[in-house]
Biotite code that builds the C-alpha atoms (Angstrom):
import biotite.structure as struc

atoms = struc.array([
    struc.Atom([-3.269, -1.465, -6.577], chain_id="A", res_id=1, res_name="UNK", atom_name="CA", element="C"),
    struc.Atom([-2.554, 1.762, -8.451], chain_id="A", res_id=2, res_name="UNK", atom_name="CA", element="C"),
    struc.Atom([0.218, 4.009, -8.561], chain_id="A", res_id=3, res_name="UNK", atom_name="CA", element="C"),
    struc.Atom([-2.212, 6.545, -7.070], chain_id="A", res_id=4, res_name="UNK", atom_name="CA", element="C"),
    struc.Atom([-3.261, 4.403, -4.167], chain_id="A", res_id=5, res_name="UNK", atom_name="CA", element="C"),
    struc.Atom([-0.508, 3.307, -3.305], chain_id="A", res_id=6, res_name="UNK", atom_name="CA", element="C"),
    struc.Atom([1.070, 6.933, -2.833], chain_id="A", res_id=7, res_name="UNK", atom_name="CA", element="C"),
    struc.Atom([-1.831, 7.676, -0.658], chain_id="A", res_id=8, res_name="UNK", atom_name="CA", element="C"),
    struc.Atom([-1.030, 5.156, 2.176], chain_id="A", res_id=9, res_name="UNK", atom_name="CA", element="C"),
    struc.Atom([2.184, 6.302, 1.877], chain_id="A", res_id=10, res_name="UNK", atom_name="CA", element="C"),
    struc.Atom([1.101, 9.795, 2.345], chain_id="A", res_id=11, res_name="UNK", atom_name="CA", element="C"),
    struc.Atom([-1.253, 9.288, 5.026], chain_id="A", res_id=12, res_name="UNK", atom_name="CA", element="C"),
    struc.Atom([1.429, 7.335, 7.382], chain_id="A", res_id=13, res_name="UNK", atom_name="CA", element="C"),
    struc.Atom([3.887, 9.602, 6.843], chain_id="A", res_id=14, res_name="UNK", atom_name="CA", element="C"),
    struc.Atom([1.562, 12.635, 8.163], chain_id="A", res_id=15, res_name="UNK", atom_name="CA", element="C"),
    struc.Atom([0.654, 10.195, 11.317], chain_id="A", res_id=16, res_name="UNK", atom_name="CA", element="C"),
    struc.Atom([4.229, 9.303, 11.725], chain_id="A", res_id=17, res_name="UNK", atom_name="CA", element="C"),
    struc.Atom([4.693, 13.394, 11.459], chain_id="A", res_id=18, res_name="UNK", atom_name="CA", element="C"),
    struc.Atom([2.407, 14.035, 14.310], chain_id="A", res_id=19, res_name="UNK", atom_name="CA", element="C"),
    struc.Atom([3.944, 15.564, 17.507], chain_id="A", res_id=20, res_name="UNK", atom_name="CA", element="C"),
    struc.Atom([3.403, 12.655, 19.864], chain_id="A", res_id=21, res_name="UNK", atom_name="CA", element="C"),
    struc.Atom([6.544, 11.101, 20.557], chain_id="A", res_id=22, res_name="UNK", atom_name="CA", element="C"),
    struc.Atom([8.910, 12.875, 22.982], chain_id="A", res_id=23, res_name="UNK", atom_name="CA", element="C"),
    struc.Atom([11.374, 13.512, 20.554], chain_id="A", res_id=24, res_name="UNK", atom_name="CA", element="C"),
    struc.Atom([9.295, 15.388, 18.450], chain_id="A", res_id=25, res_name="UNK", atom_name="CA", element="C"),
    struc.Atom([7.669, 17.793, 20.967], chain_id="A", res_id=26, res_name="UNK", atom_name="CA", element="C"),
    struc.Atom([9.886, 20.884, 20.159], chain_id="A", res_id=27, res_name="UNK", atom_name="CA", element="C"),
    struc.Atom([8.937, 20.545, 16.399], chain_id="A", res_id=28, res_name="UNK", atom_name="CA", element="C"),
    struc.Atom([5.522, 21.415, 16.725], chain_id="A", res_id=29, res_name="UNK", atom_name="CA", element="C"),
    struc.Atom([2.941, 20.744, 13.557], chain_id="A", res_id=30, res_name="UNK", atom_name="CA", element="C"),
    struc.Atom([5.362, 21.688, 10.797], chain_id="A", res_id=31, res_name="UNK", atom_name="CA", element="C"),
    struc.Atom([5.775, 18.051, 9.616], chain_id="A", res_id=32, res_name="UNK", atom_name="CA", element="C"),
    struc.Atom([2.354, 16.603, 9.614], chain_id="A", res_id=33, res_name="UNK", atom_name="CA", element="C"),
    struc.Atom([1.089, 20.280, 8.358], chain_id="A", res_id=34, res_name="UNK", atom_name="CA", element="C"),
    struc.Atom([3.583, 19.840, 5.362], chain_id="A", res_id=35, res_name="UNK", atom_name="CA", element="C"),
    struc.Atom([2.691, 16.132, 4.650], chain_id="A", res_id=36, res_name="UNK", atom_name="CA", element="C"),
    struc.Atom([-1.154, 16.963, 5.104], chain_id="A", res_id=37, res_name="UNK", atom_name="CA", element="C"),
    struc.Atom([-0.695, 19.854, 2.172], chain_id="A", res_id=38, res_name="UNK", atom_name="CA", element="C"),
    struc.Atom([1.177, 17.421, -0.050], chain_id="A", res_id=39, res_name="UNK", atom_name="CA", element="C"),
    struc.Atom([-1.774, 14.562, 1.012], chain_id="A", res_id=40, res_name="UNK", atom_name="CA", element="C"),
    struc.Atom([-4.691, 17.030, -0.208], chain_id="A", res_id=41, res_name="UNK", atom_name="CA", element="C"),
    struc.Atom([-2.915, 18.035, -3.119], chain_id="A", res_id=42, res_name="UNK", atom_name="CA", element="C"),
    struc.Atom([-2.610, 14.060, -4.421], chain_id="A", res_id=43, res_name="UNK", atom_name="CA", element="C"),
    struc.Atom([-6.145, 13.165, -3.524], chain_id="A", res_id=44, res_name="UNK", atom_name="CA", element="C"),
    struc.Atom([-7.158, 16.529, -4.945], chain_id="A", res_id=45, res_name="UNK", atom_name="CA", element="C"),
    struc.Atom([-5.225, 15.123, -8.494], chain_id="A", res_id=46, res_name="UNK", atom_name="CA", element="C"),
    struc.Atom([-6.600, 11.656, -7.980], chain_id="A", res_id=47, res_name="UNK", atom_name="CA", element="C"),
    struc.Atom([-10.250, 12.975, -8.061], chain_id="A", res_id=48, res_name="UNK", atom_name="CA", element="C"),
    struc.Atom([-9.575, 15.340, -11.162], chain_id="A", res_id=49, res_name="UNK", atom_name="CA", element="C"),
    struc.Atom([-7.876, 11.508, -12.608], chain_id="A", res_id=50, res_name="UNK", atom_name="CA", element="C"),
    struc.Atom([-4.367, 12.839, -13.027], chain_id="A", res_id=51, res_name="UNK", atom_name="CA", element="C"),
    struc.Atom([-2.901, 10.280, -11.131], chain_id="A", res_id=52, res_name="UNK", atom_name="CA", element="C"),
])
């Protein structure tokens, strides 16, 4: 696996785990997963370019 990958499945659980489905989490609304979604798009933006 690449470094690239690798930070991709990383990414992507991190905006599910982000997601405003748990109880605890109901009062924070979509800033997490909308913050780890940005920071998703911008890595597979860089891995398509071949950055990463």
């Amino acid at each position: 696996m690449t470094l690239g990958t690798i930070l991709l499945i990383v990414l992507i659980l991190m905006l599910i785990g982000g997601l405003p489905t748990w109880p605890h989490s109901k009062n924070w609304g979509y800033y997490p997963s909308a913050g780890f979604g940005t920071v998703l798009i911008v890595v597979i933006i860089l891995m398509v370019l071949g950055r990463i």
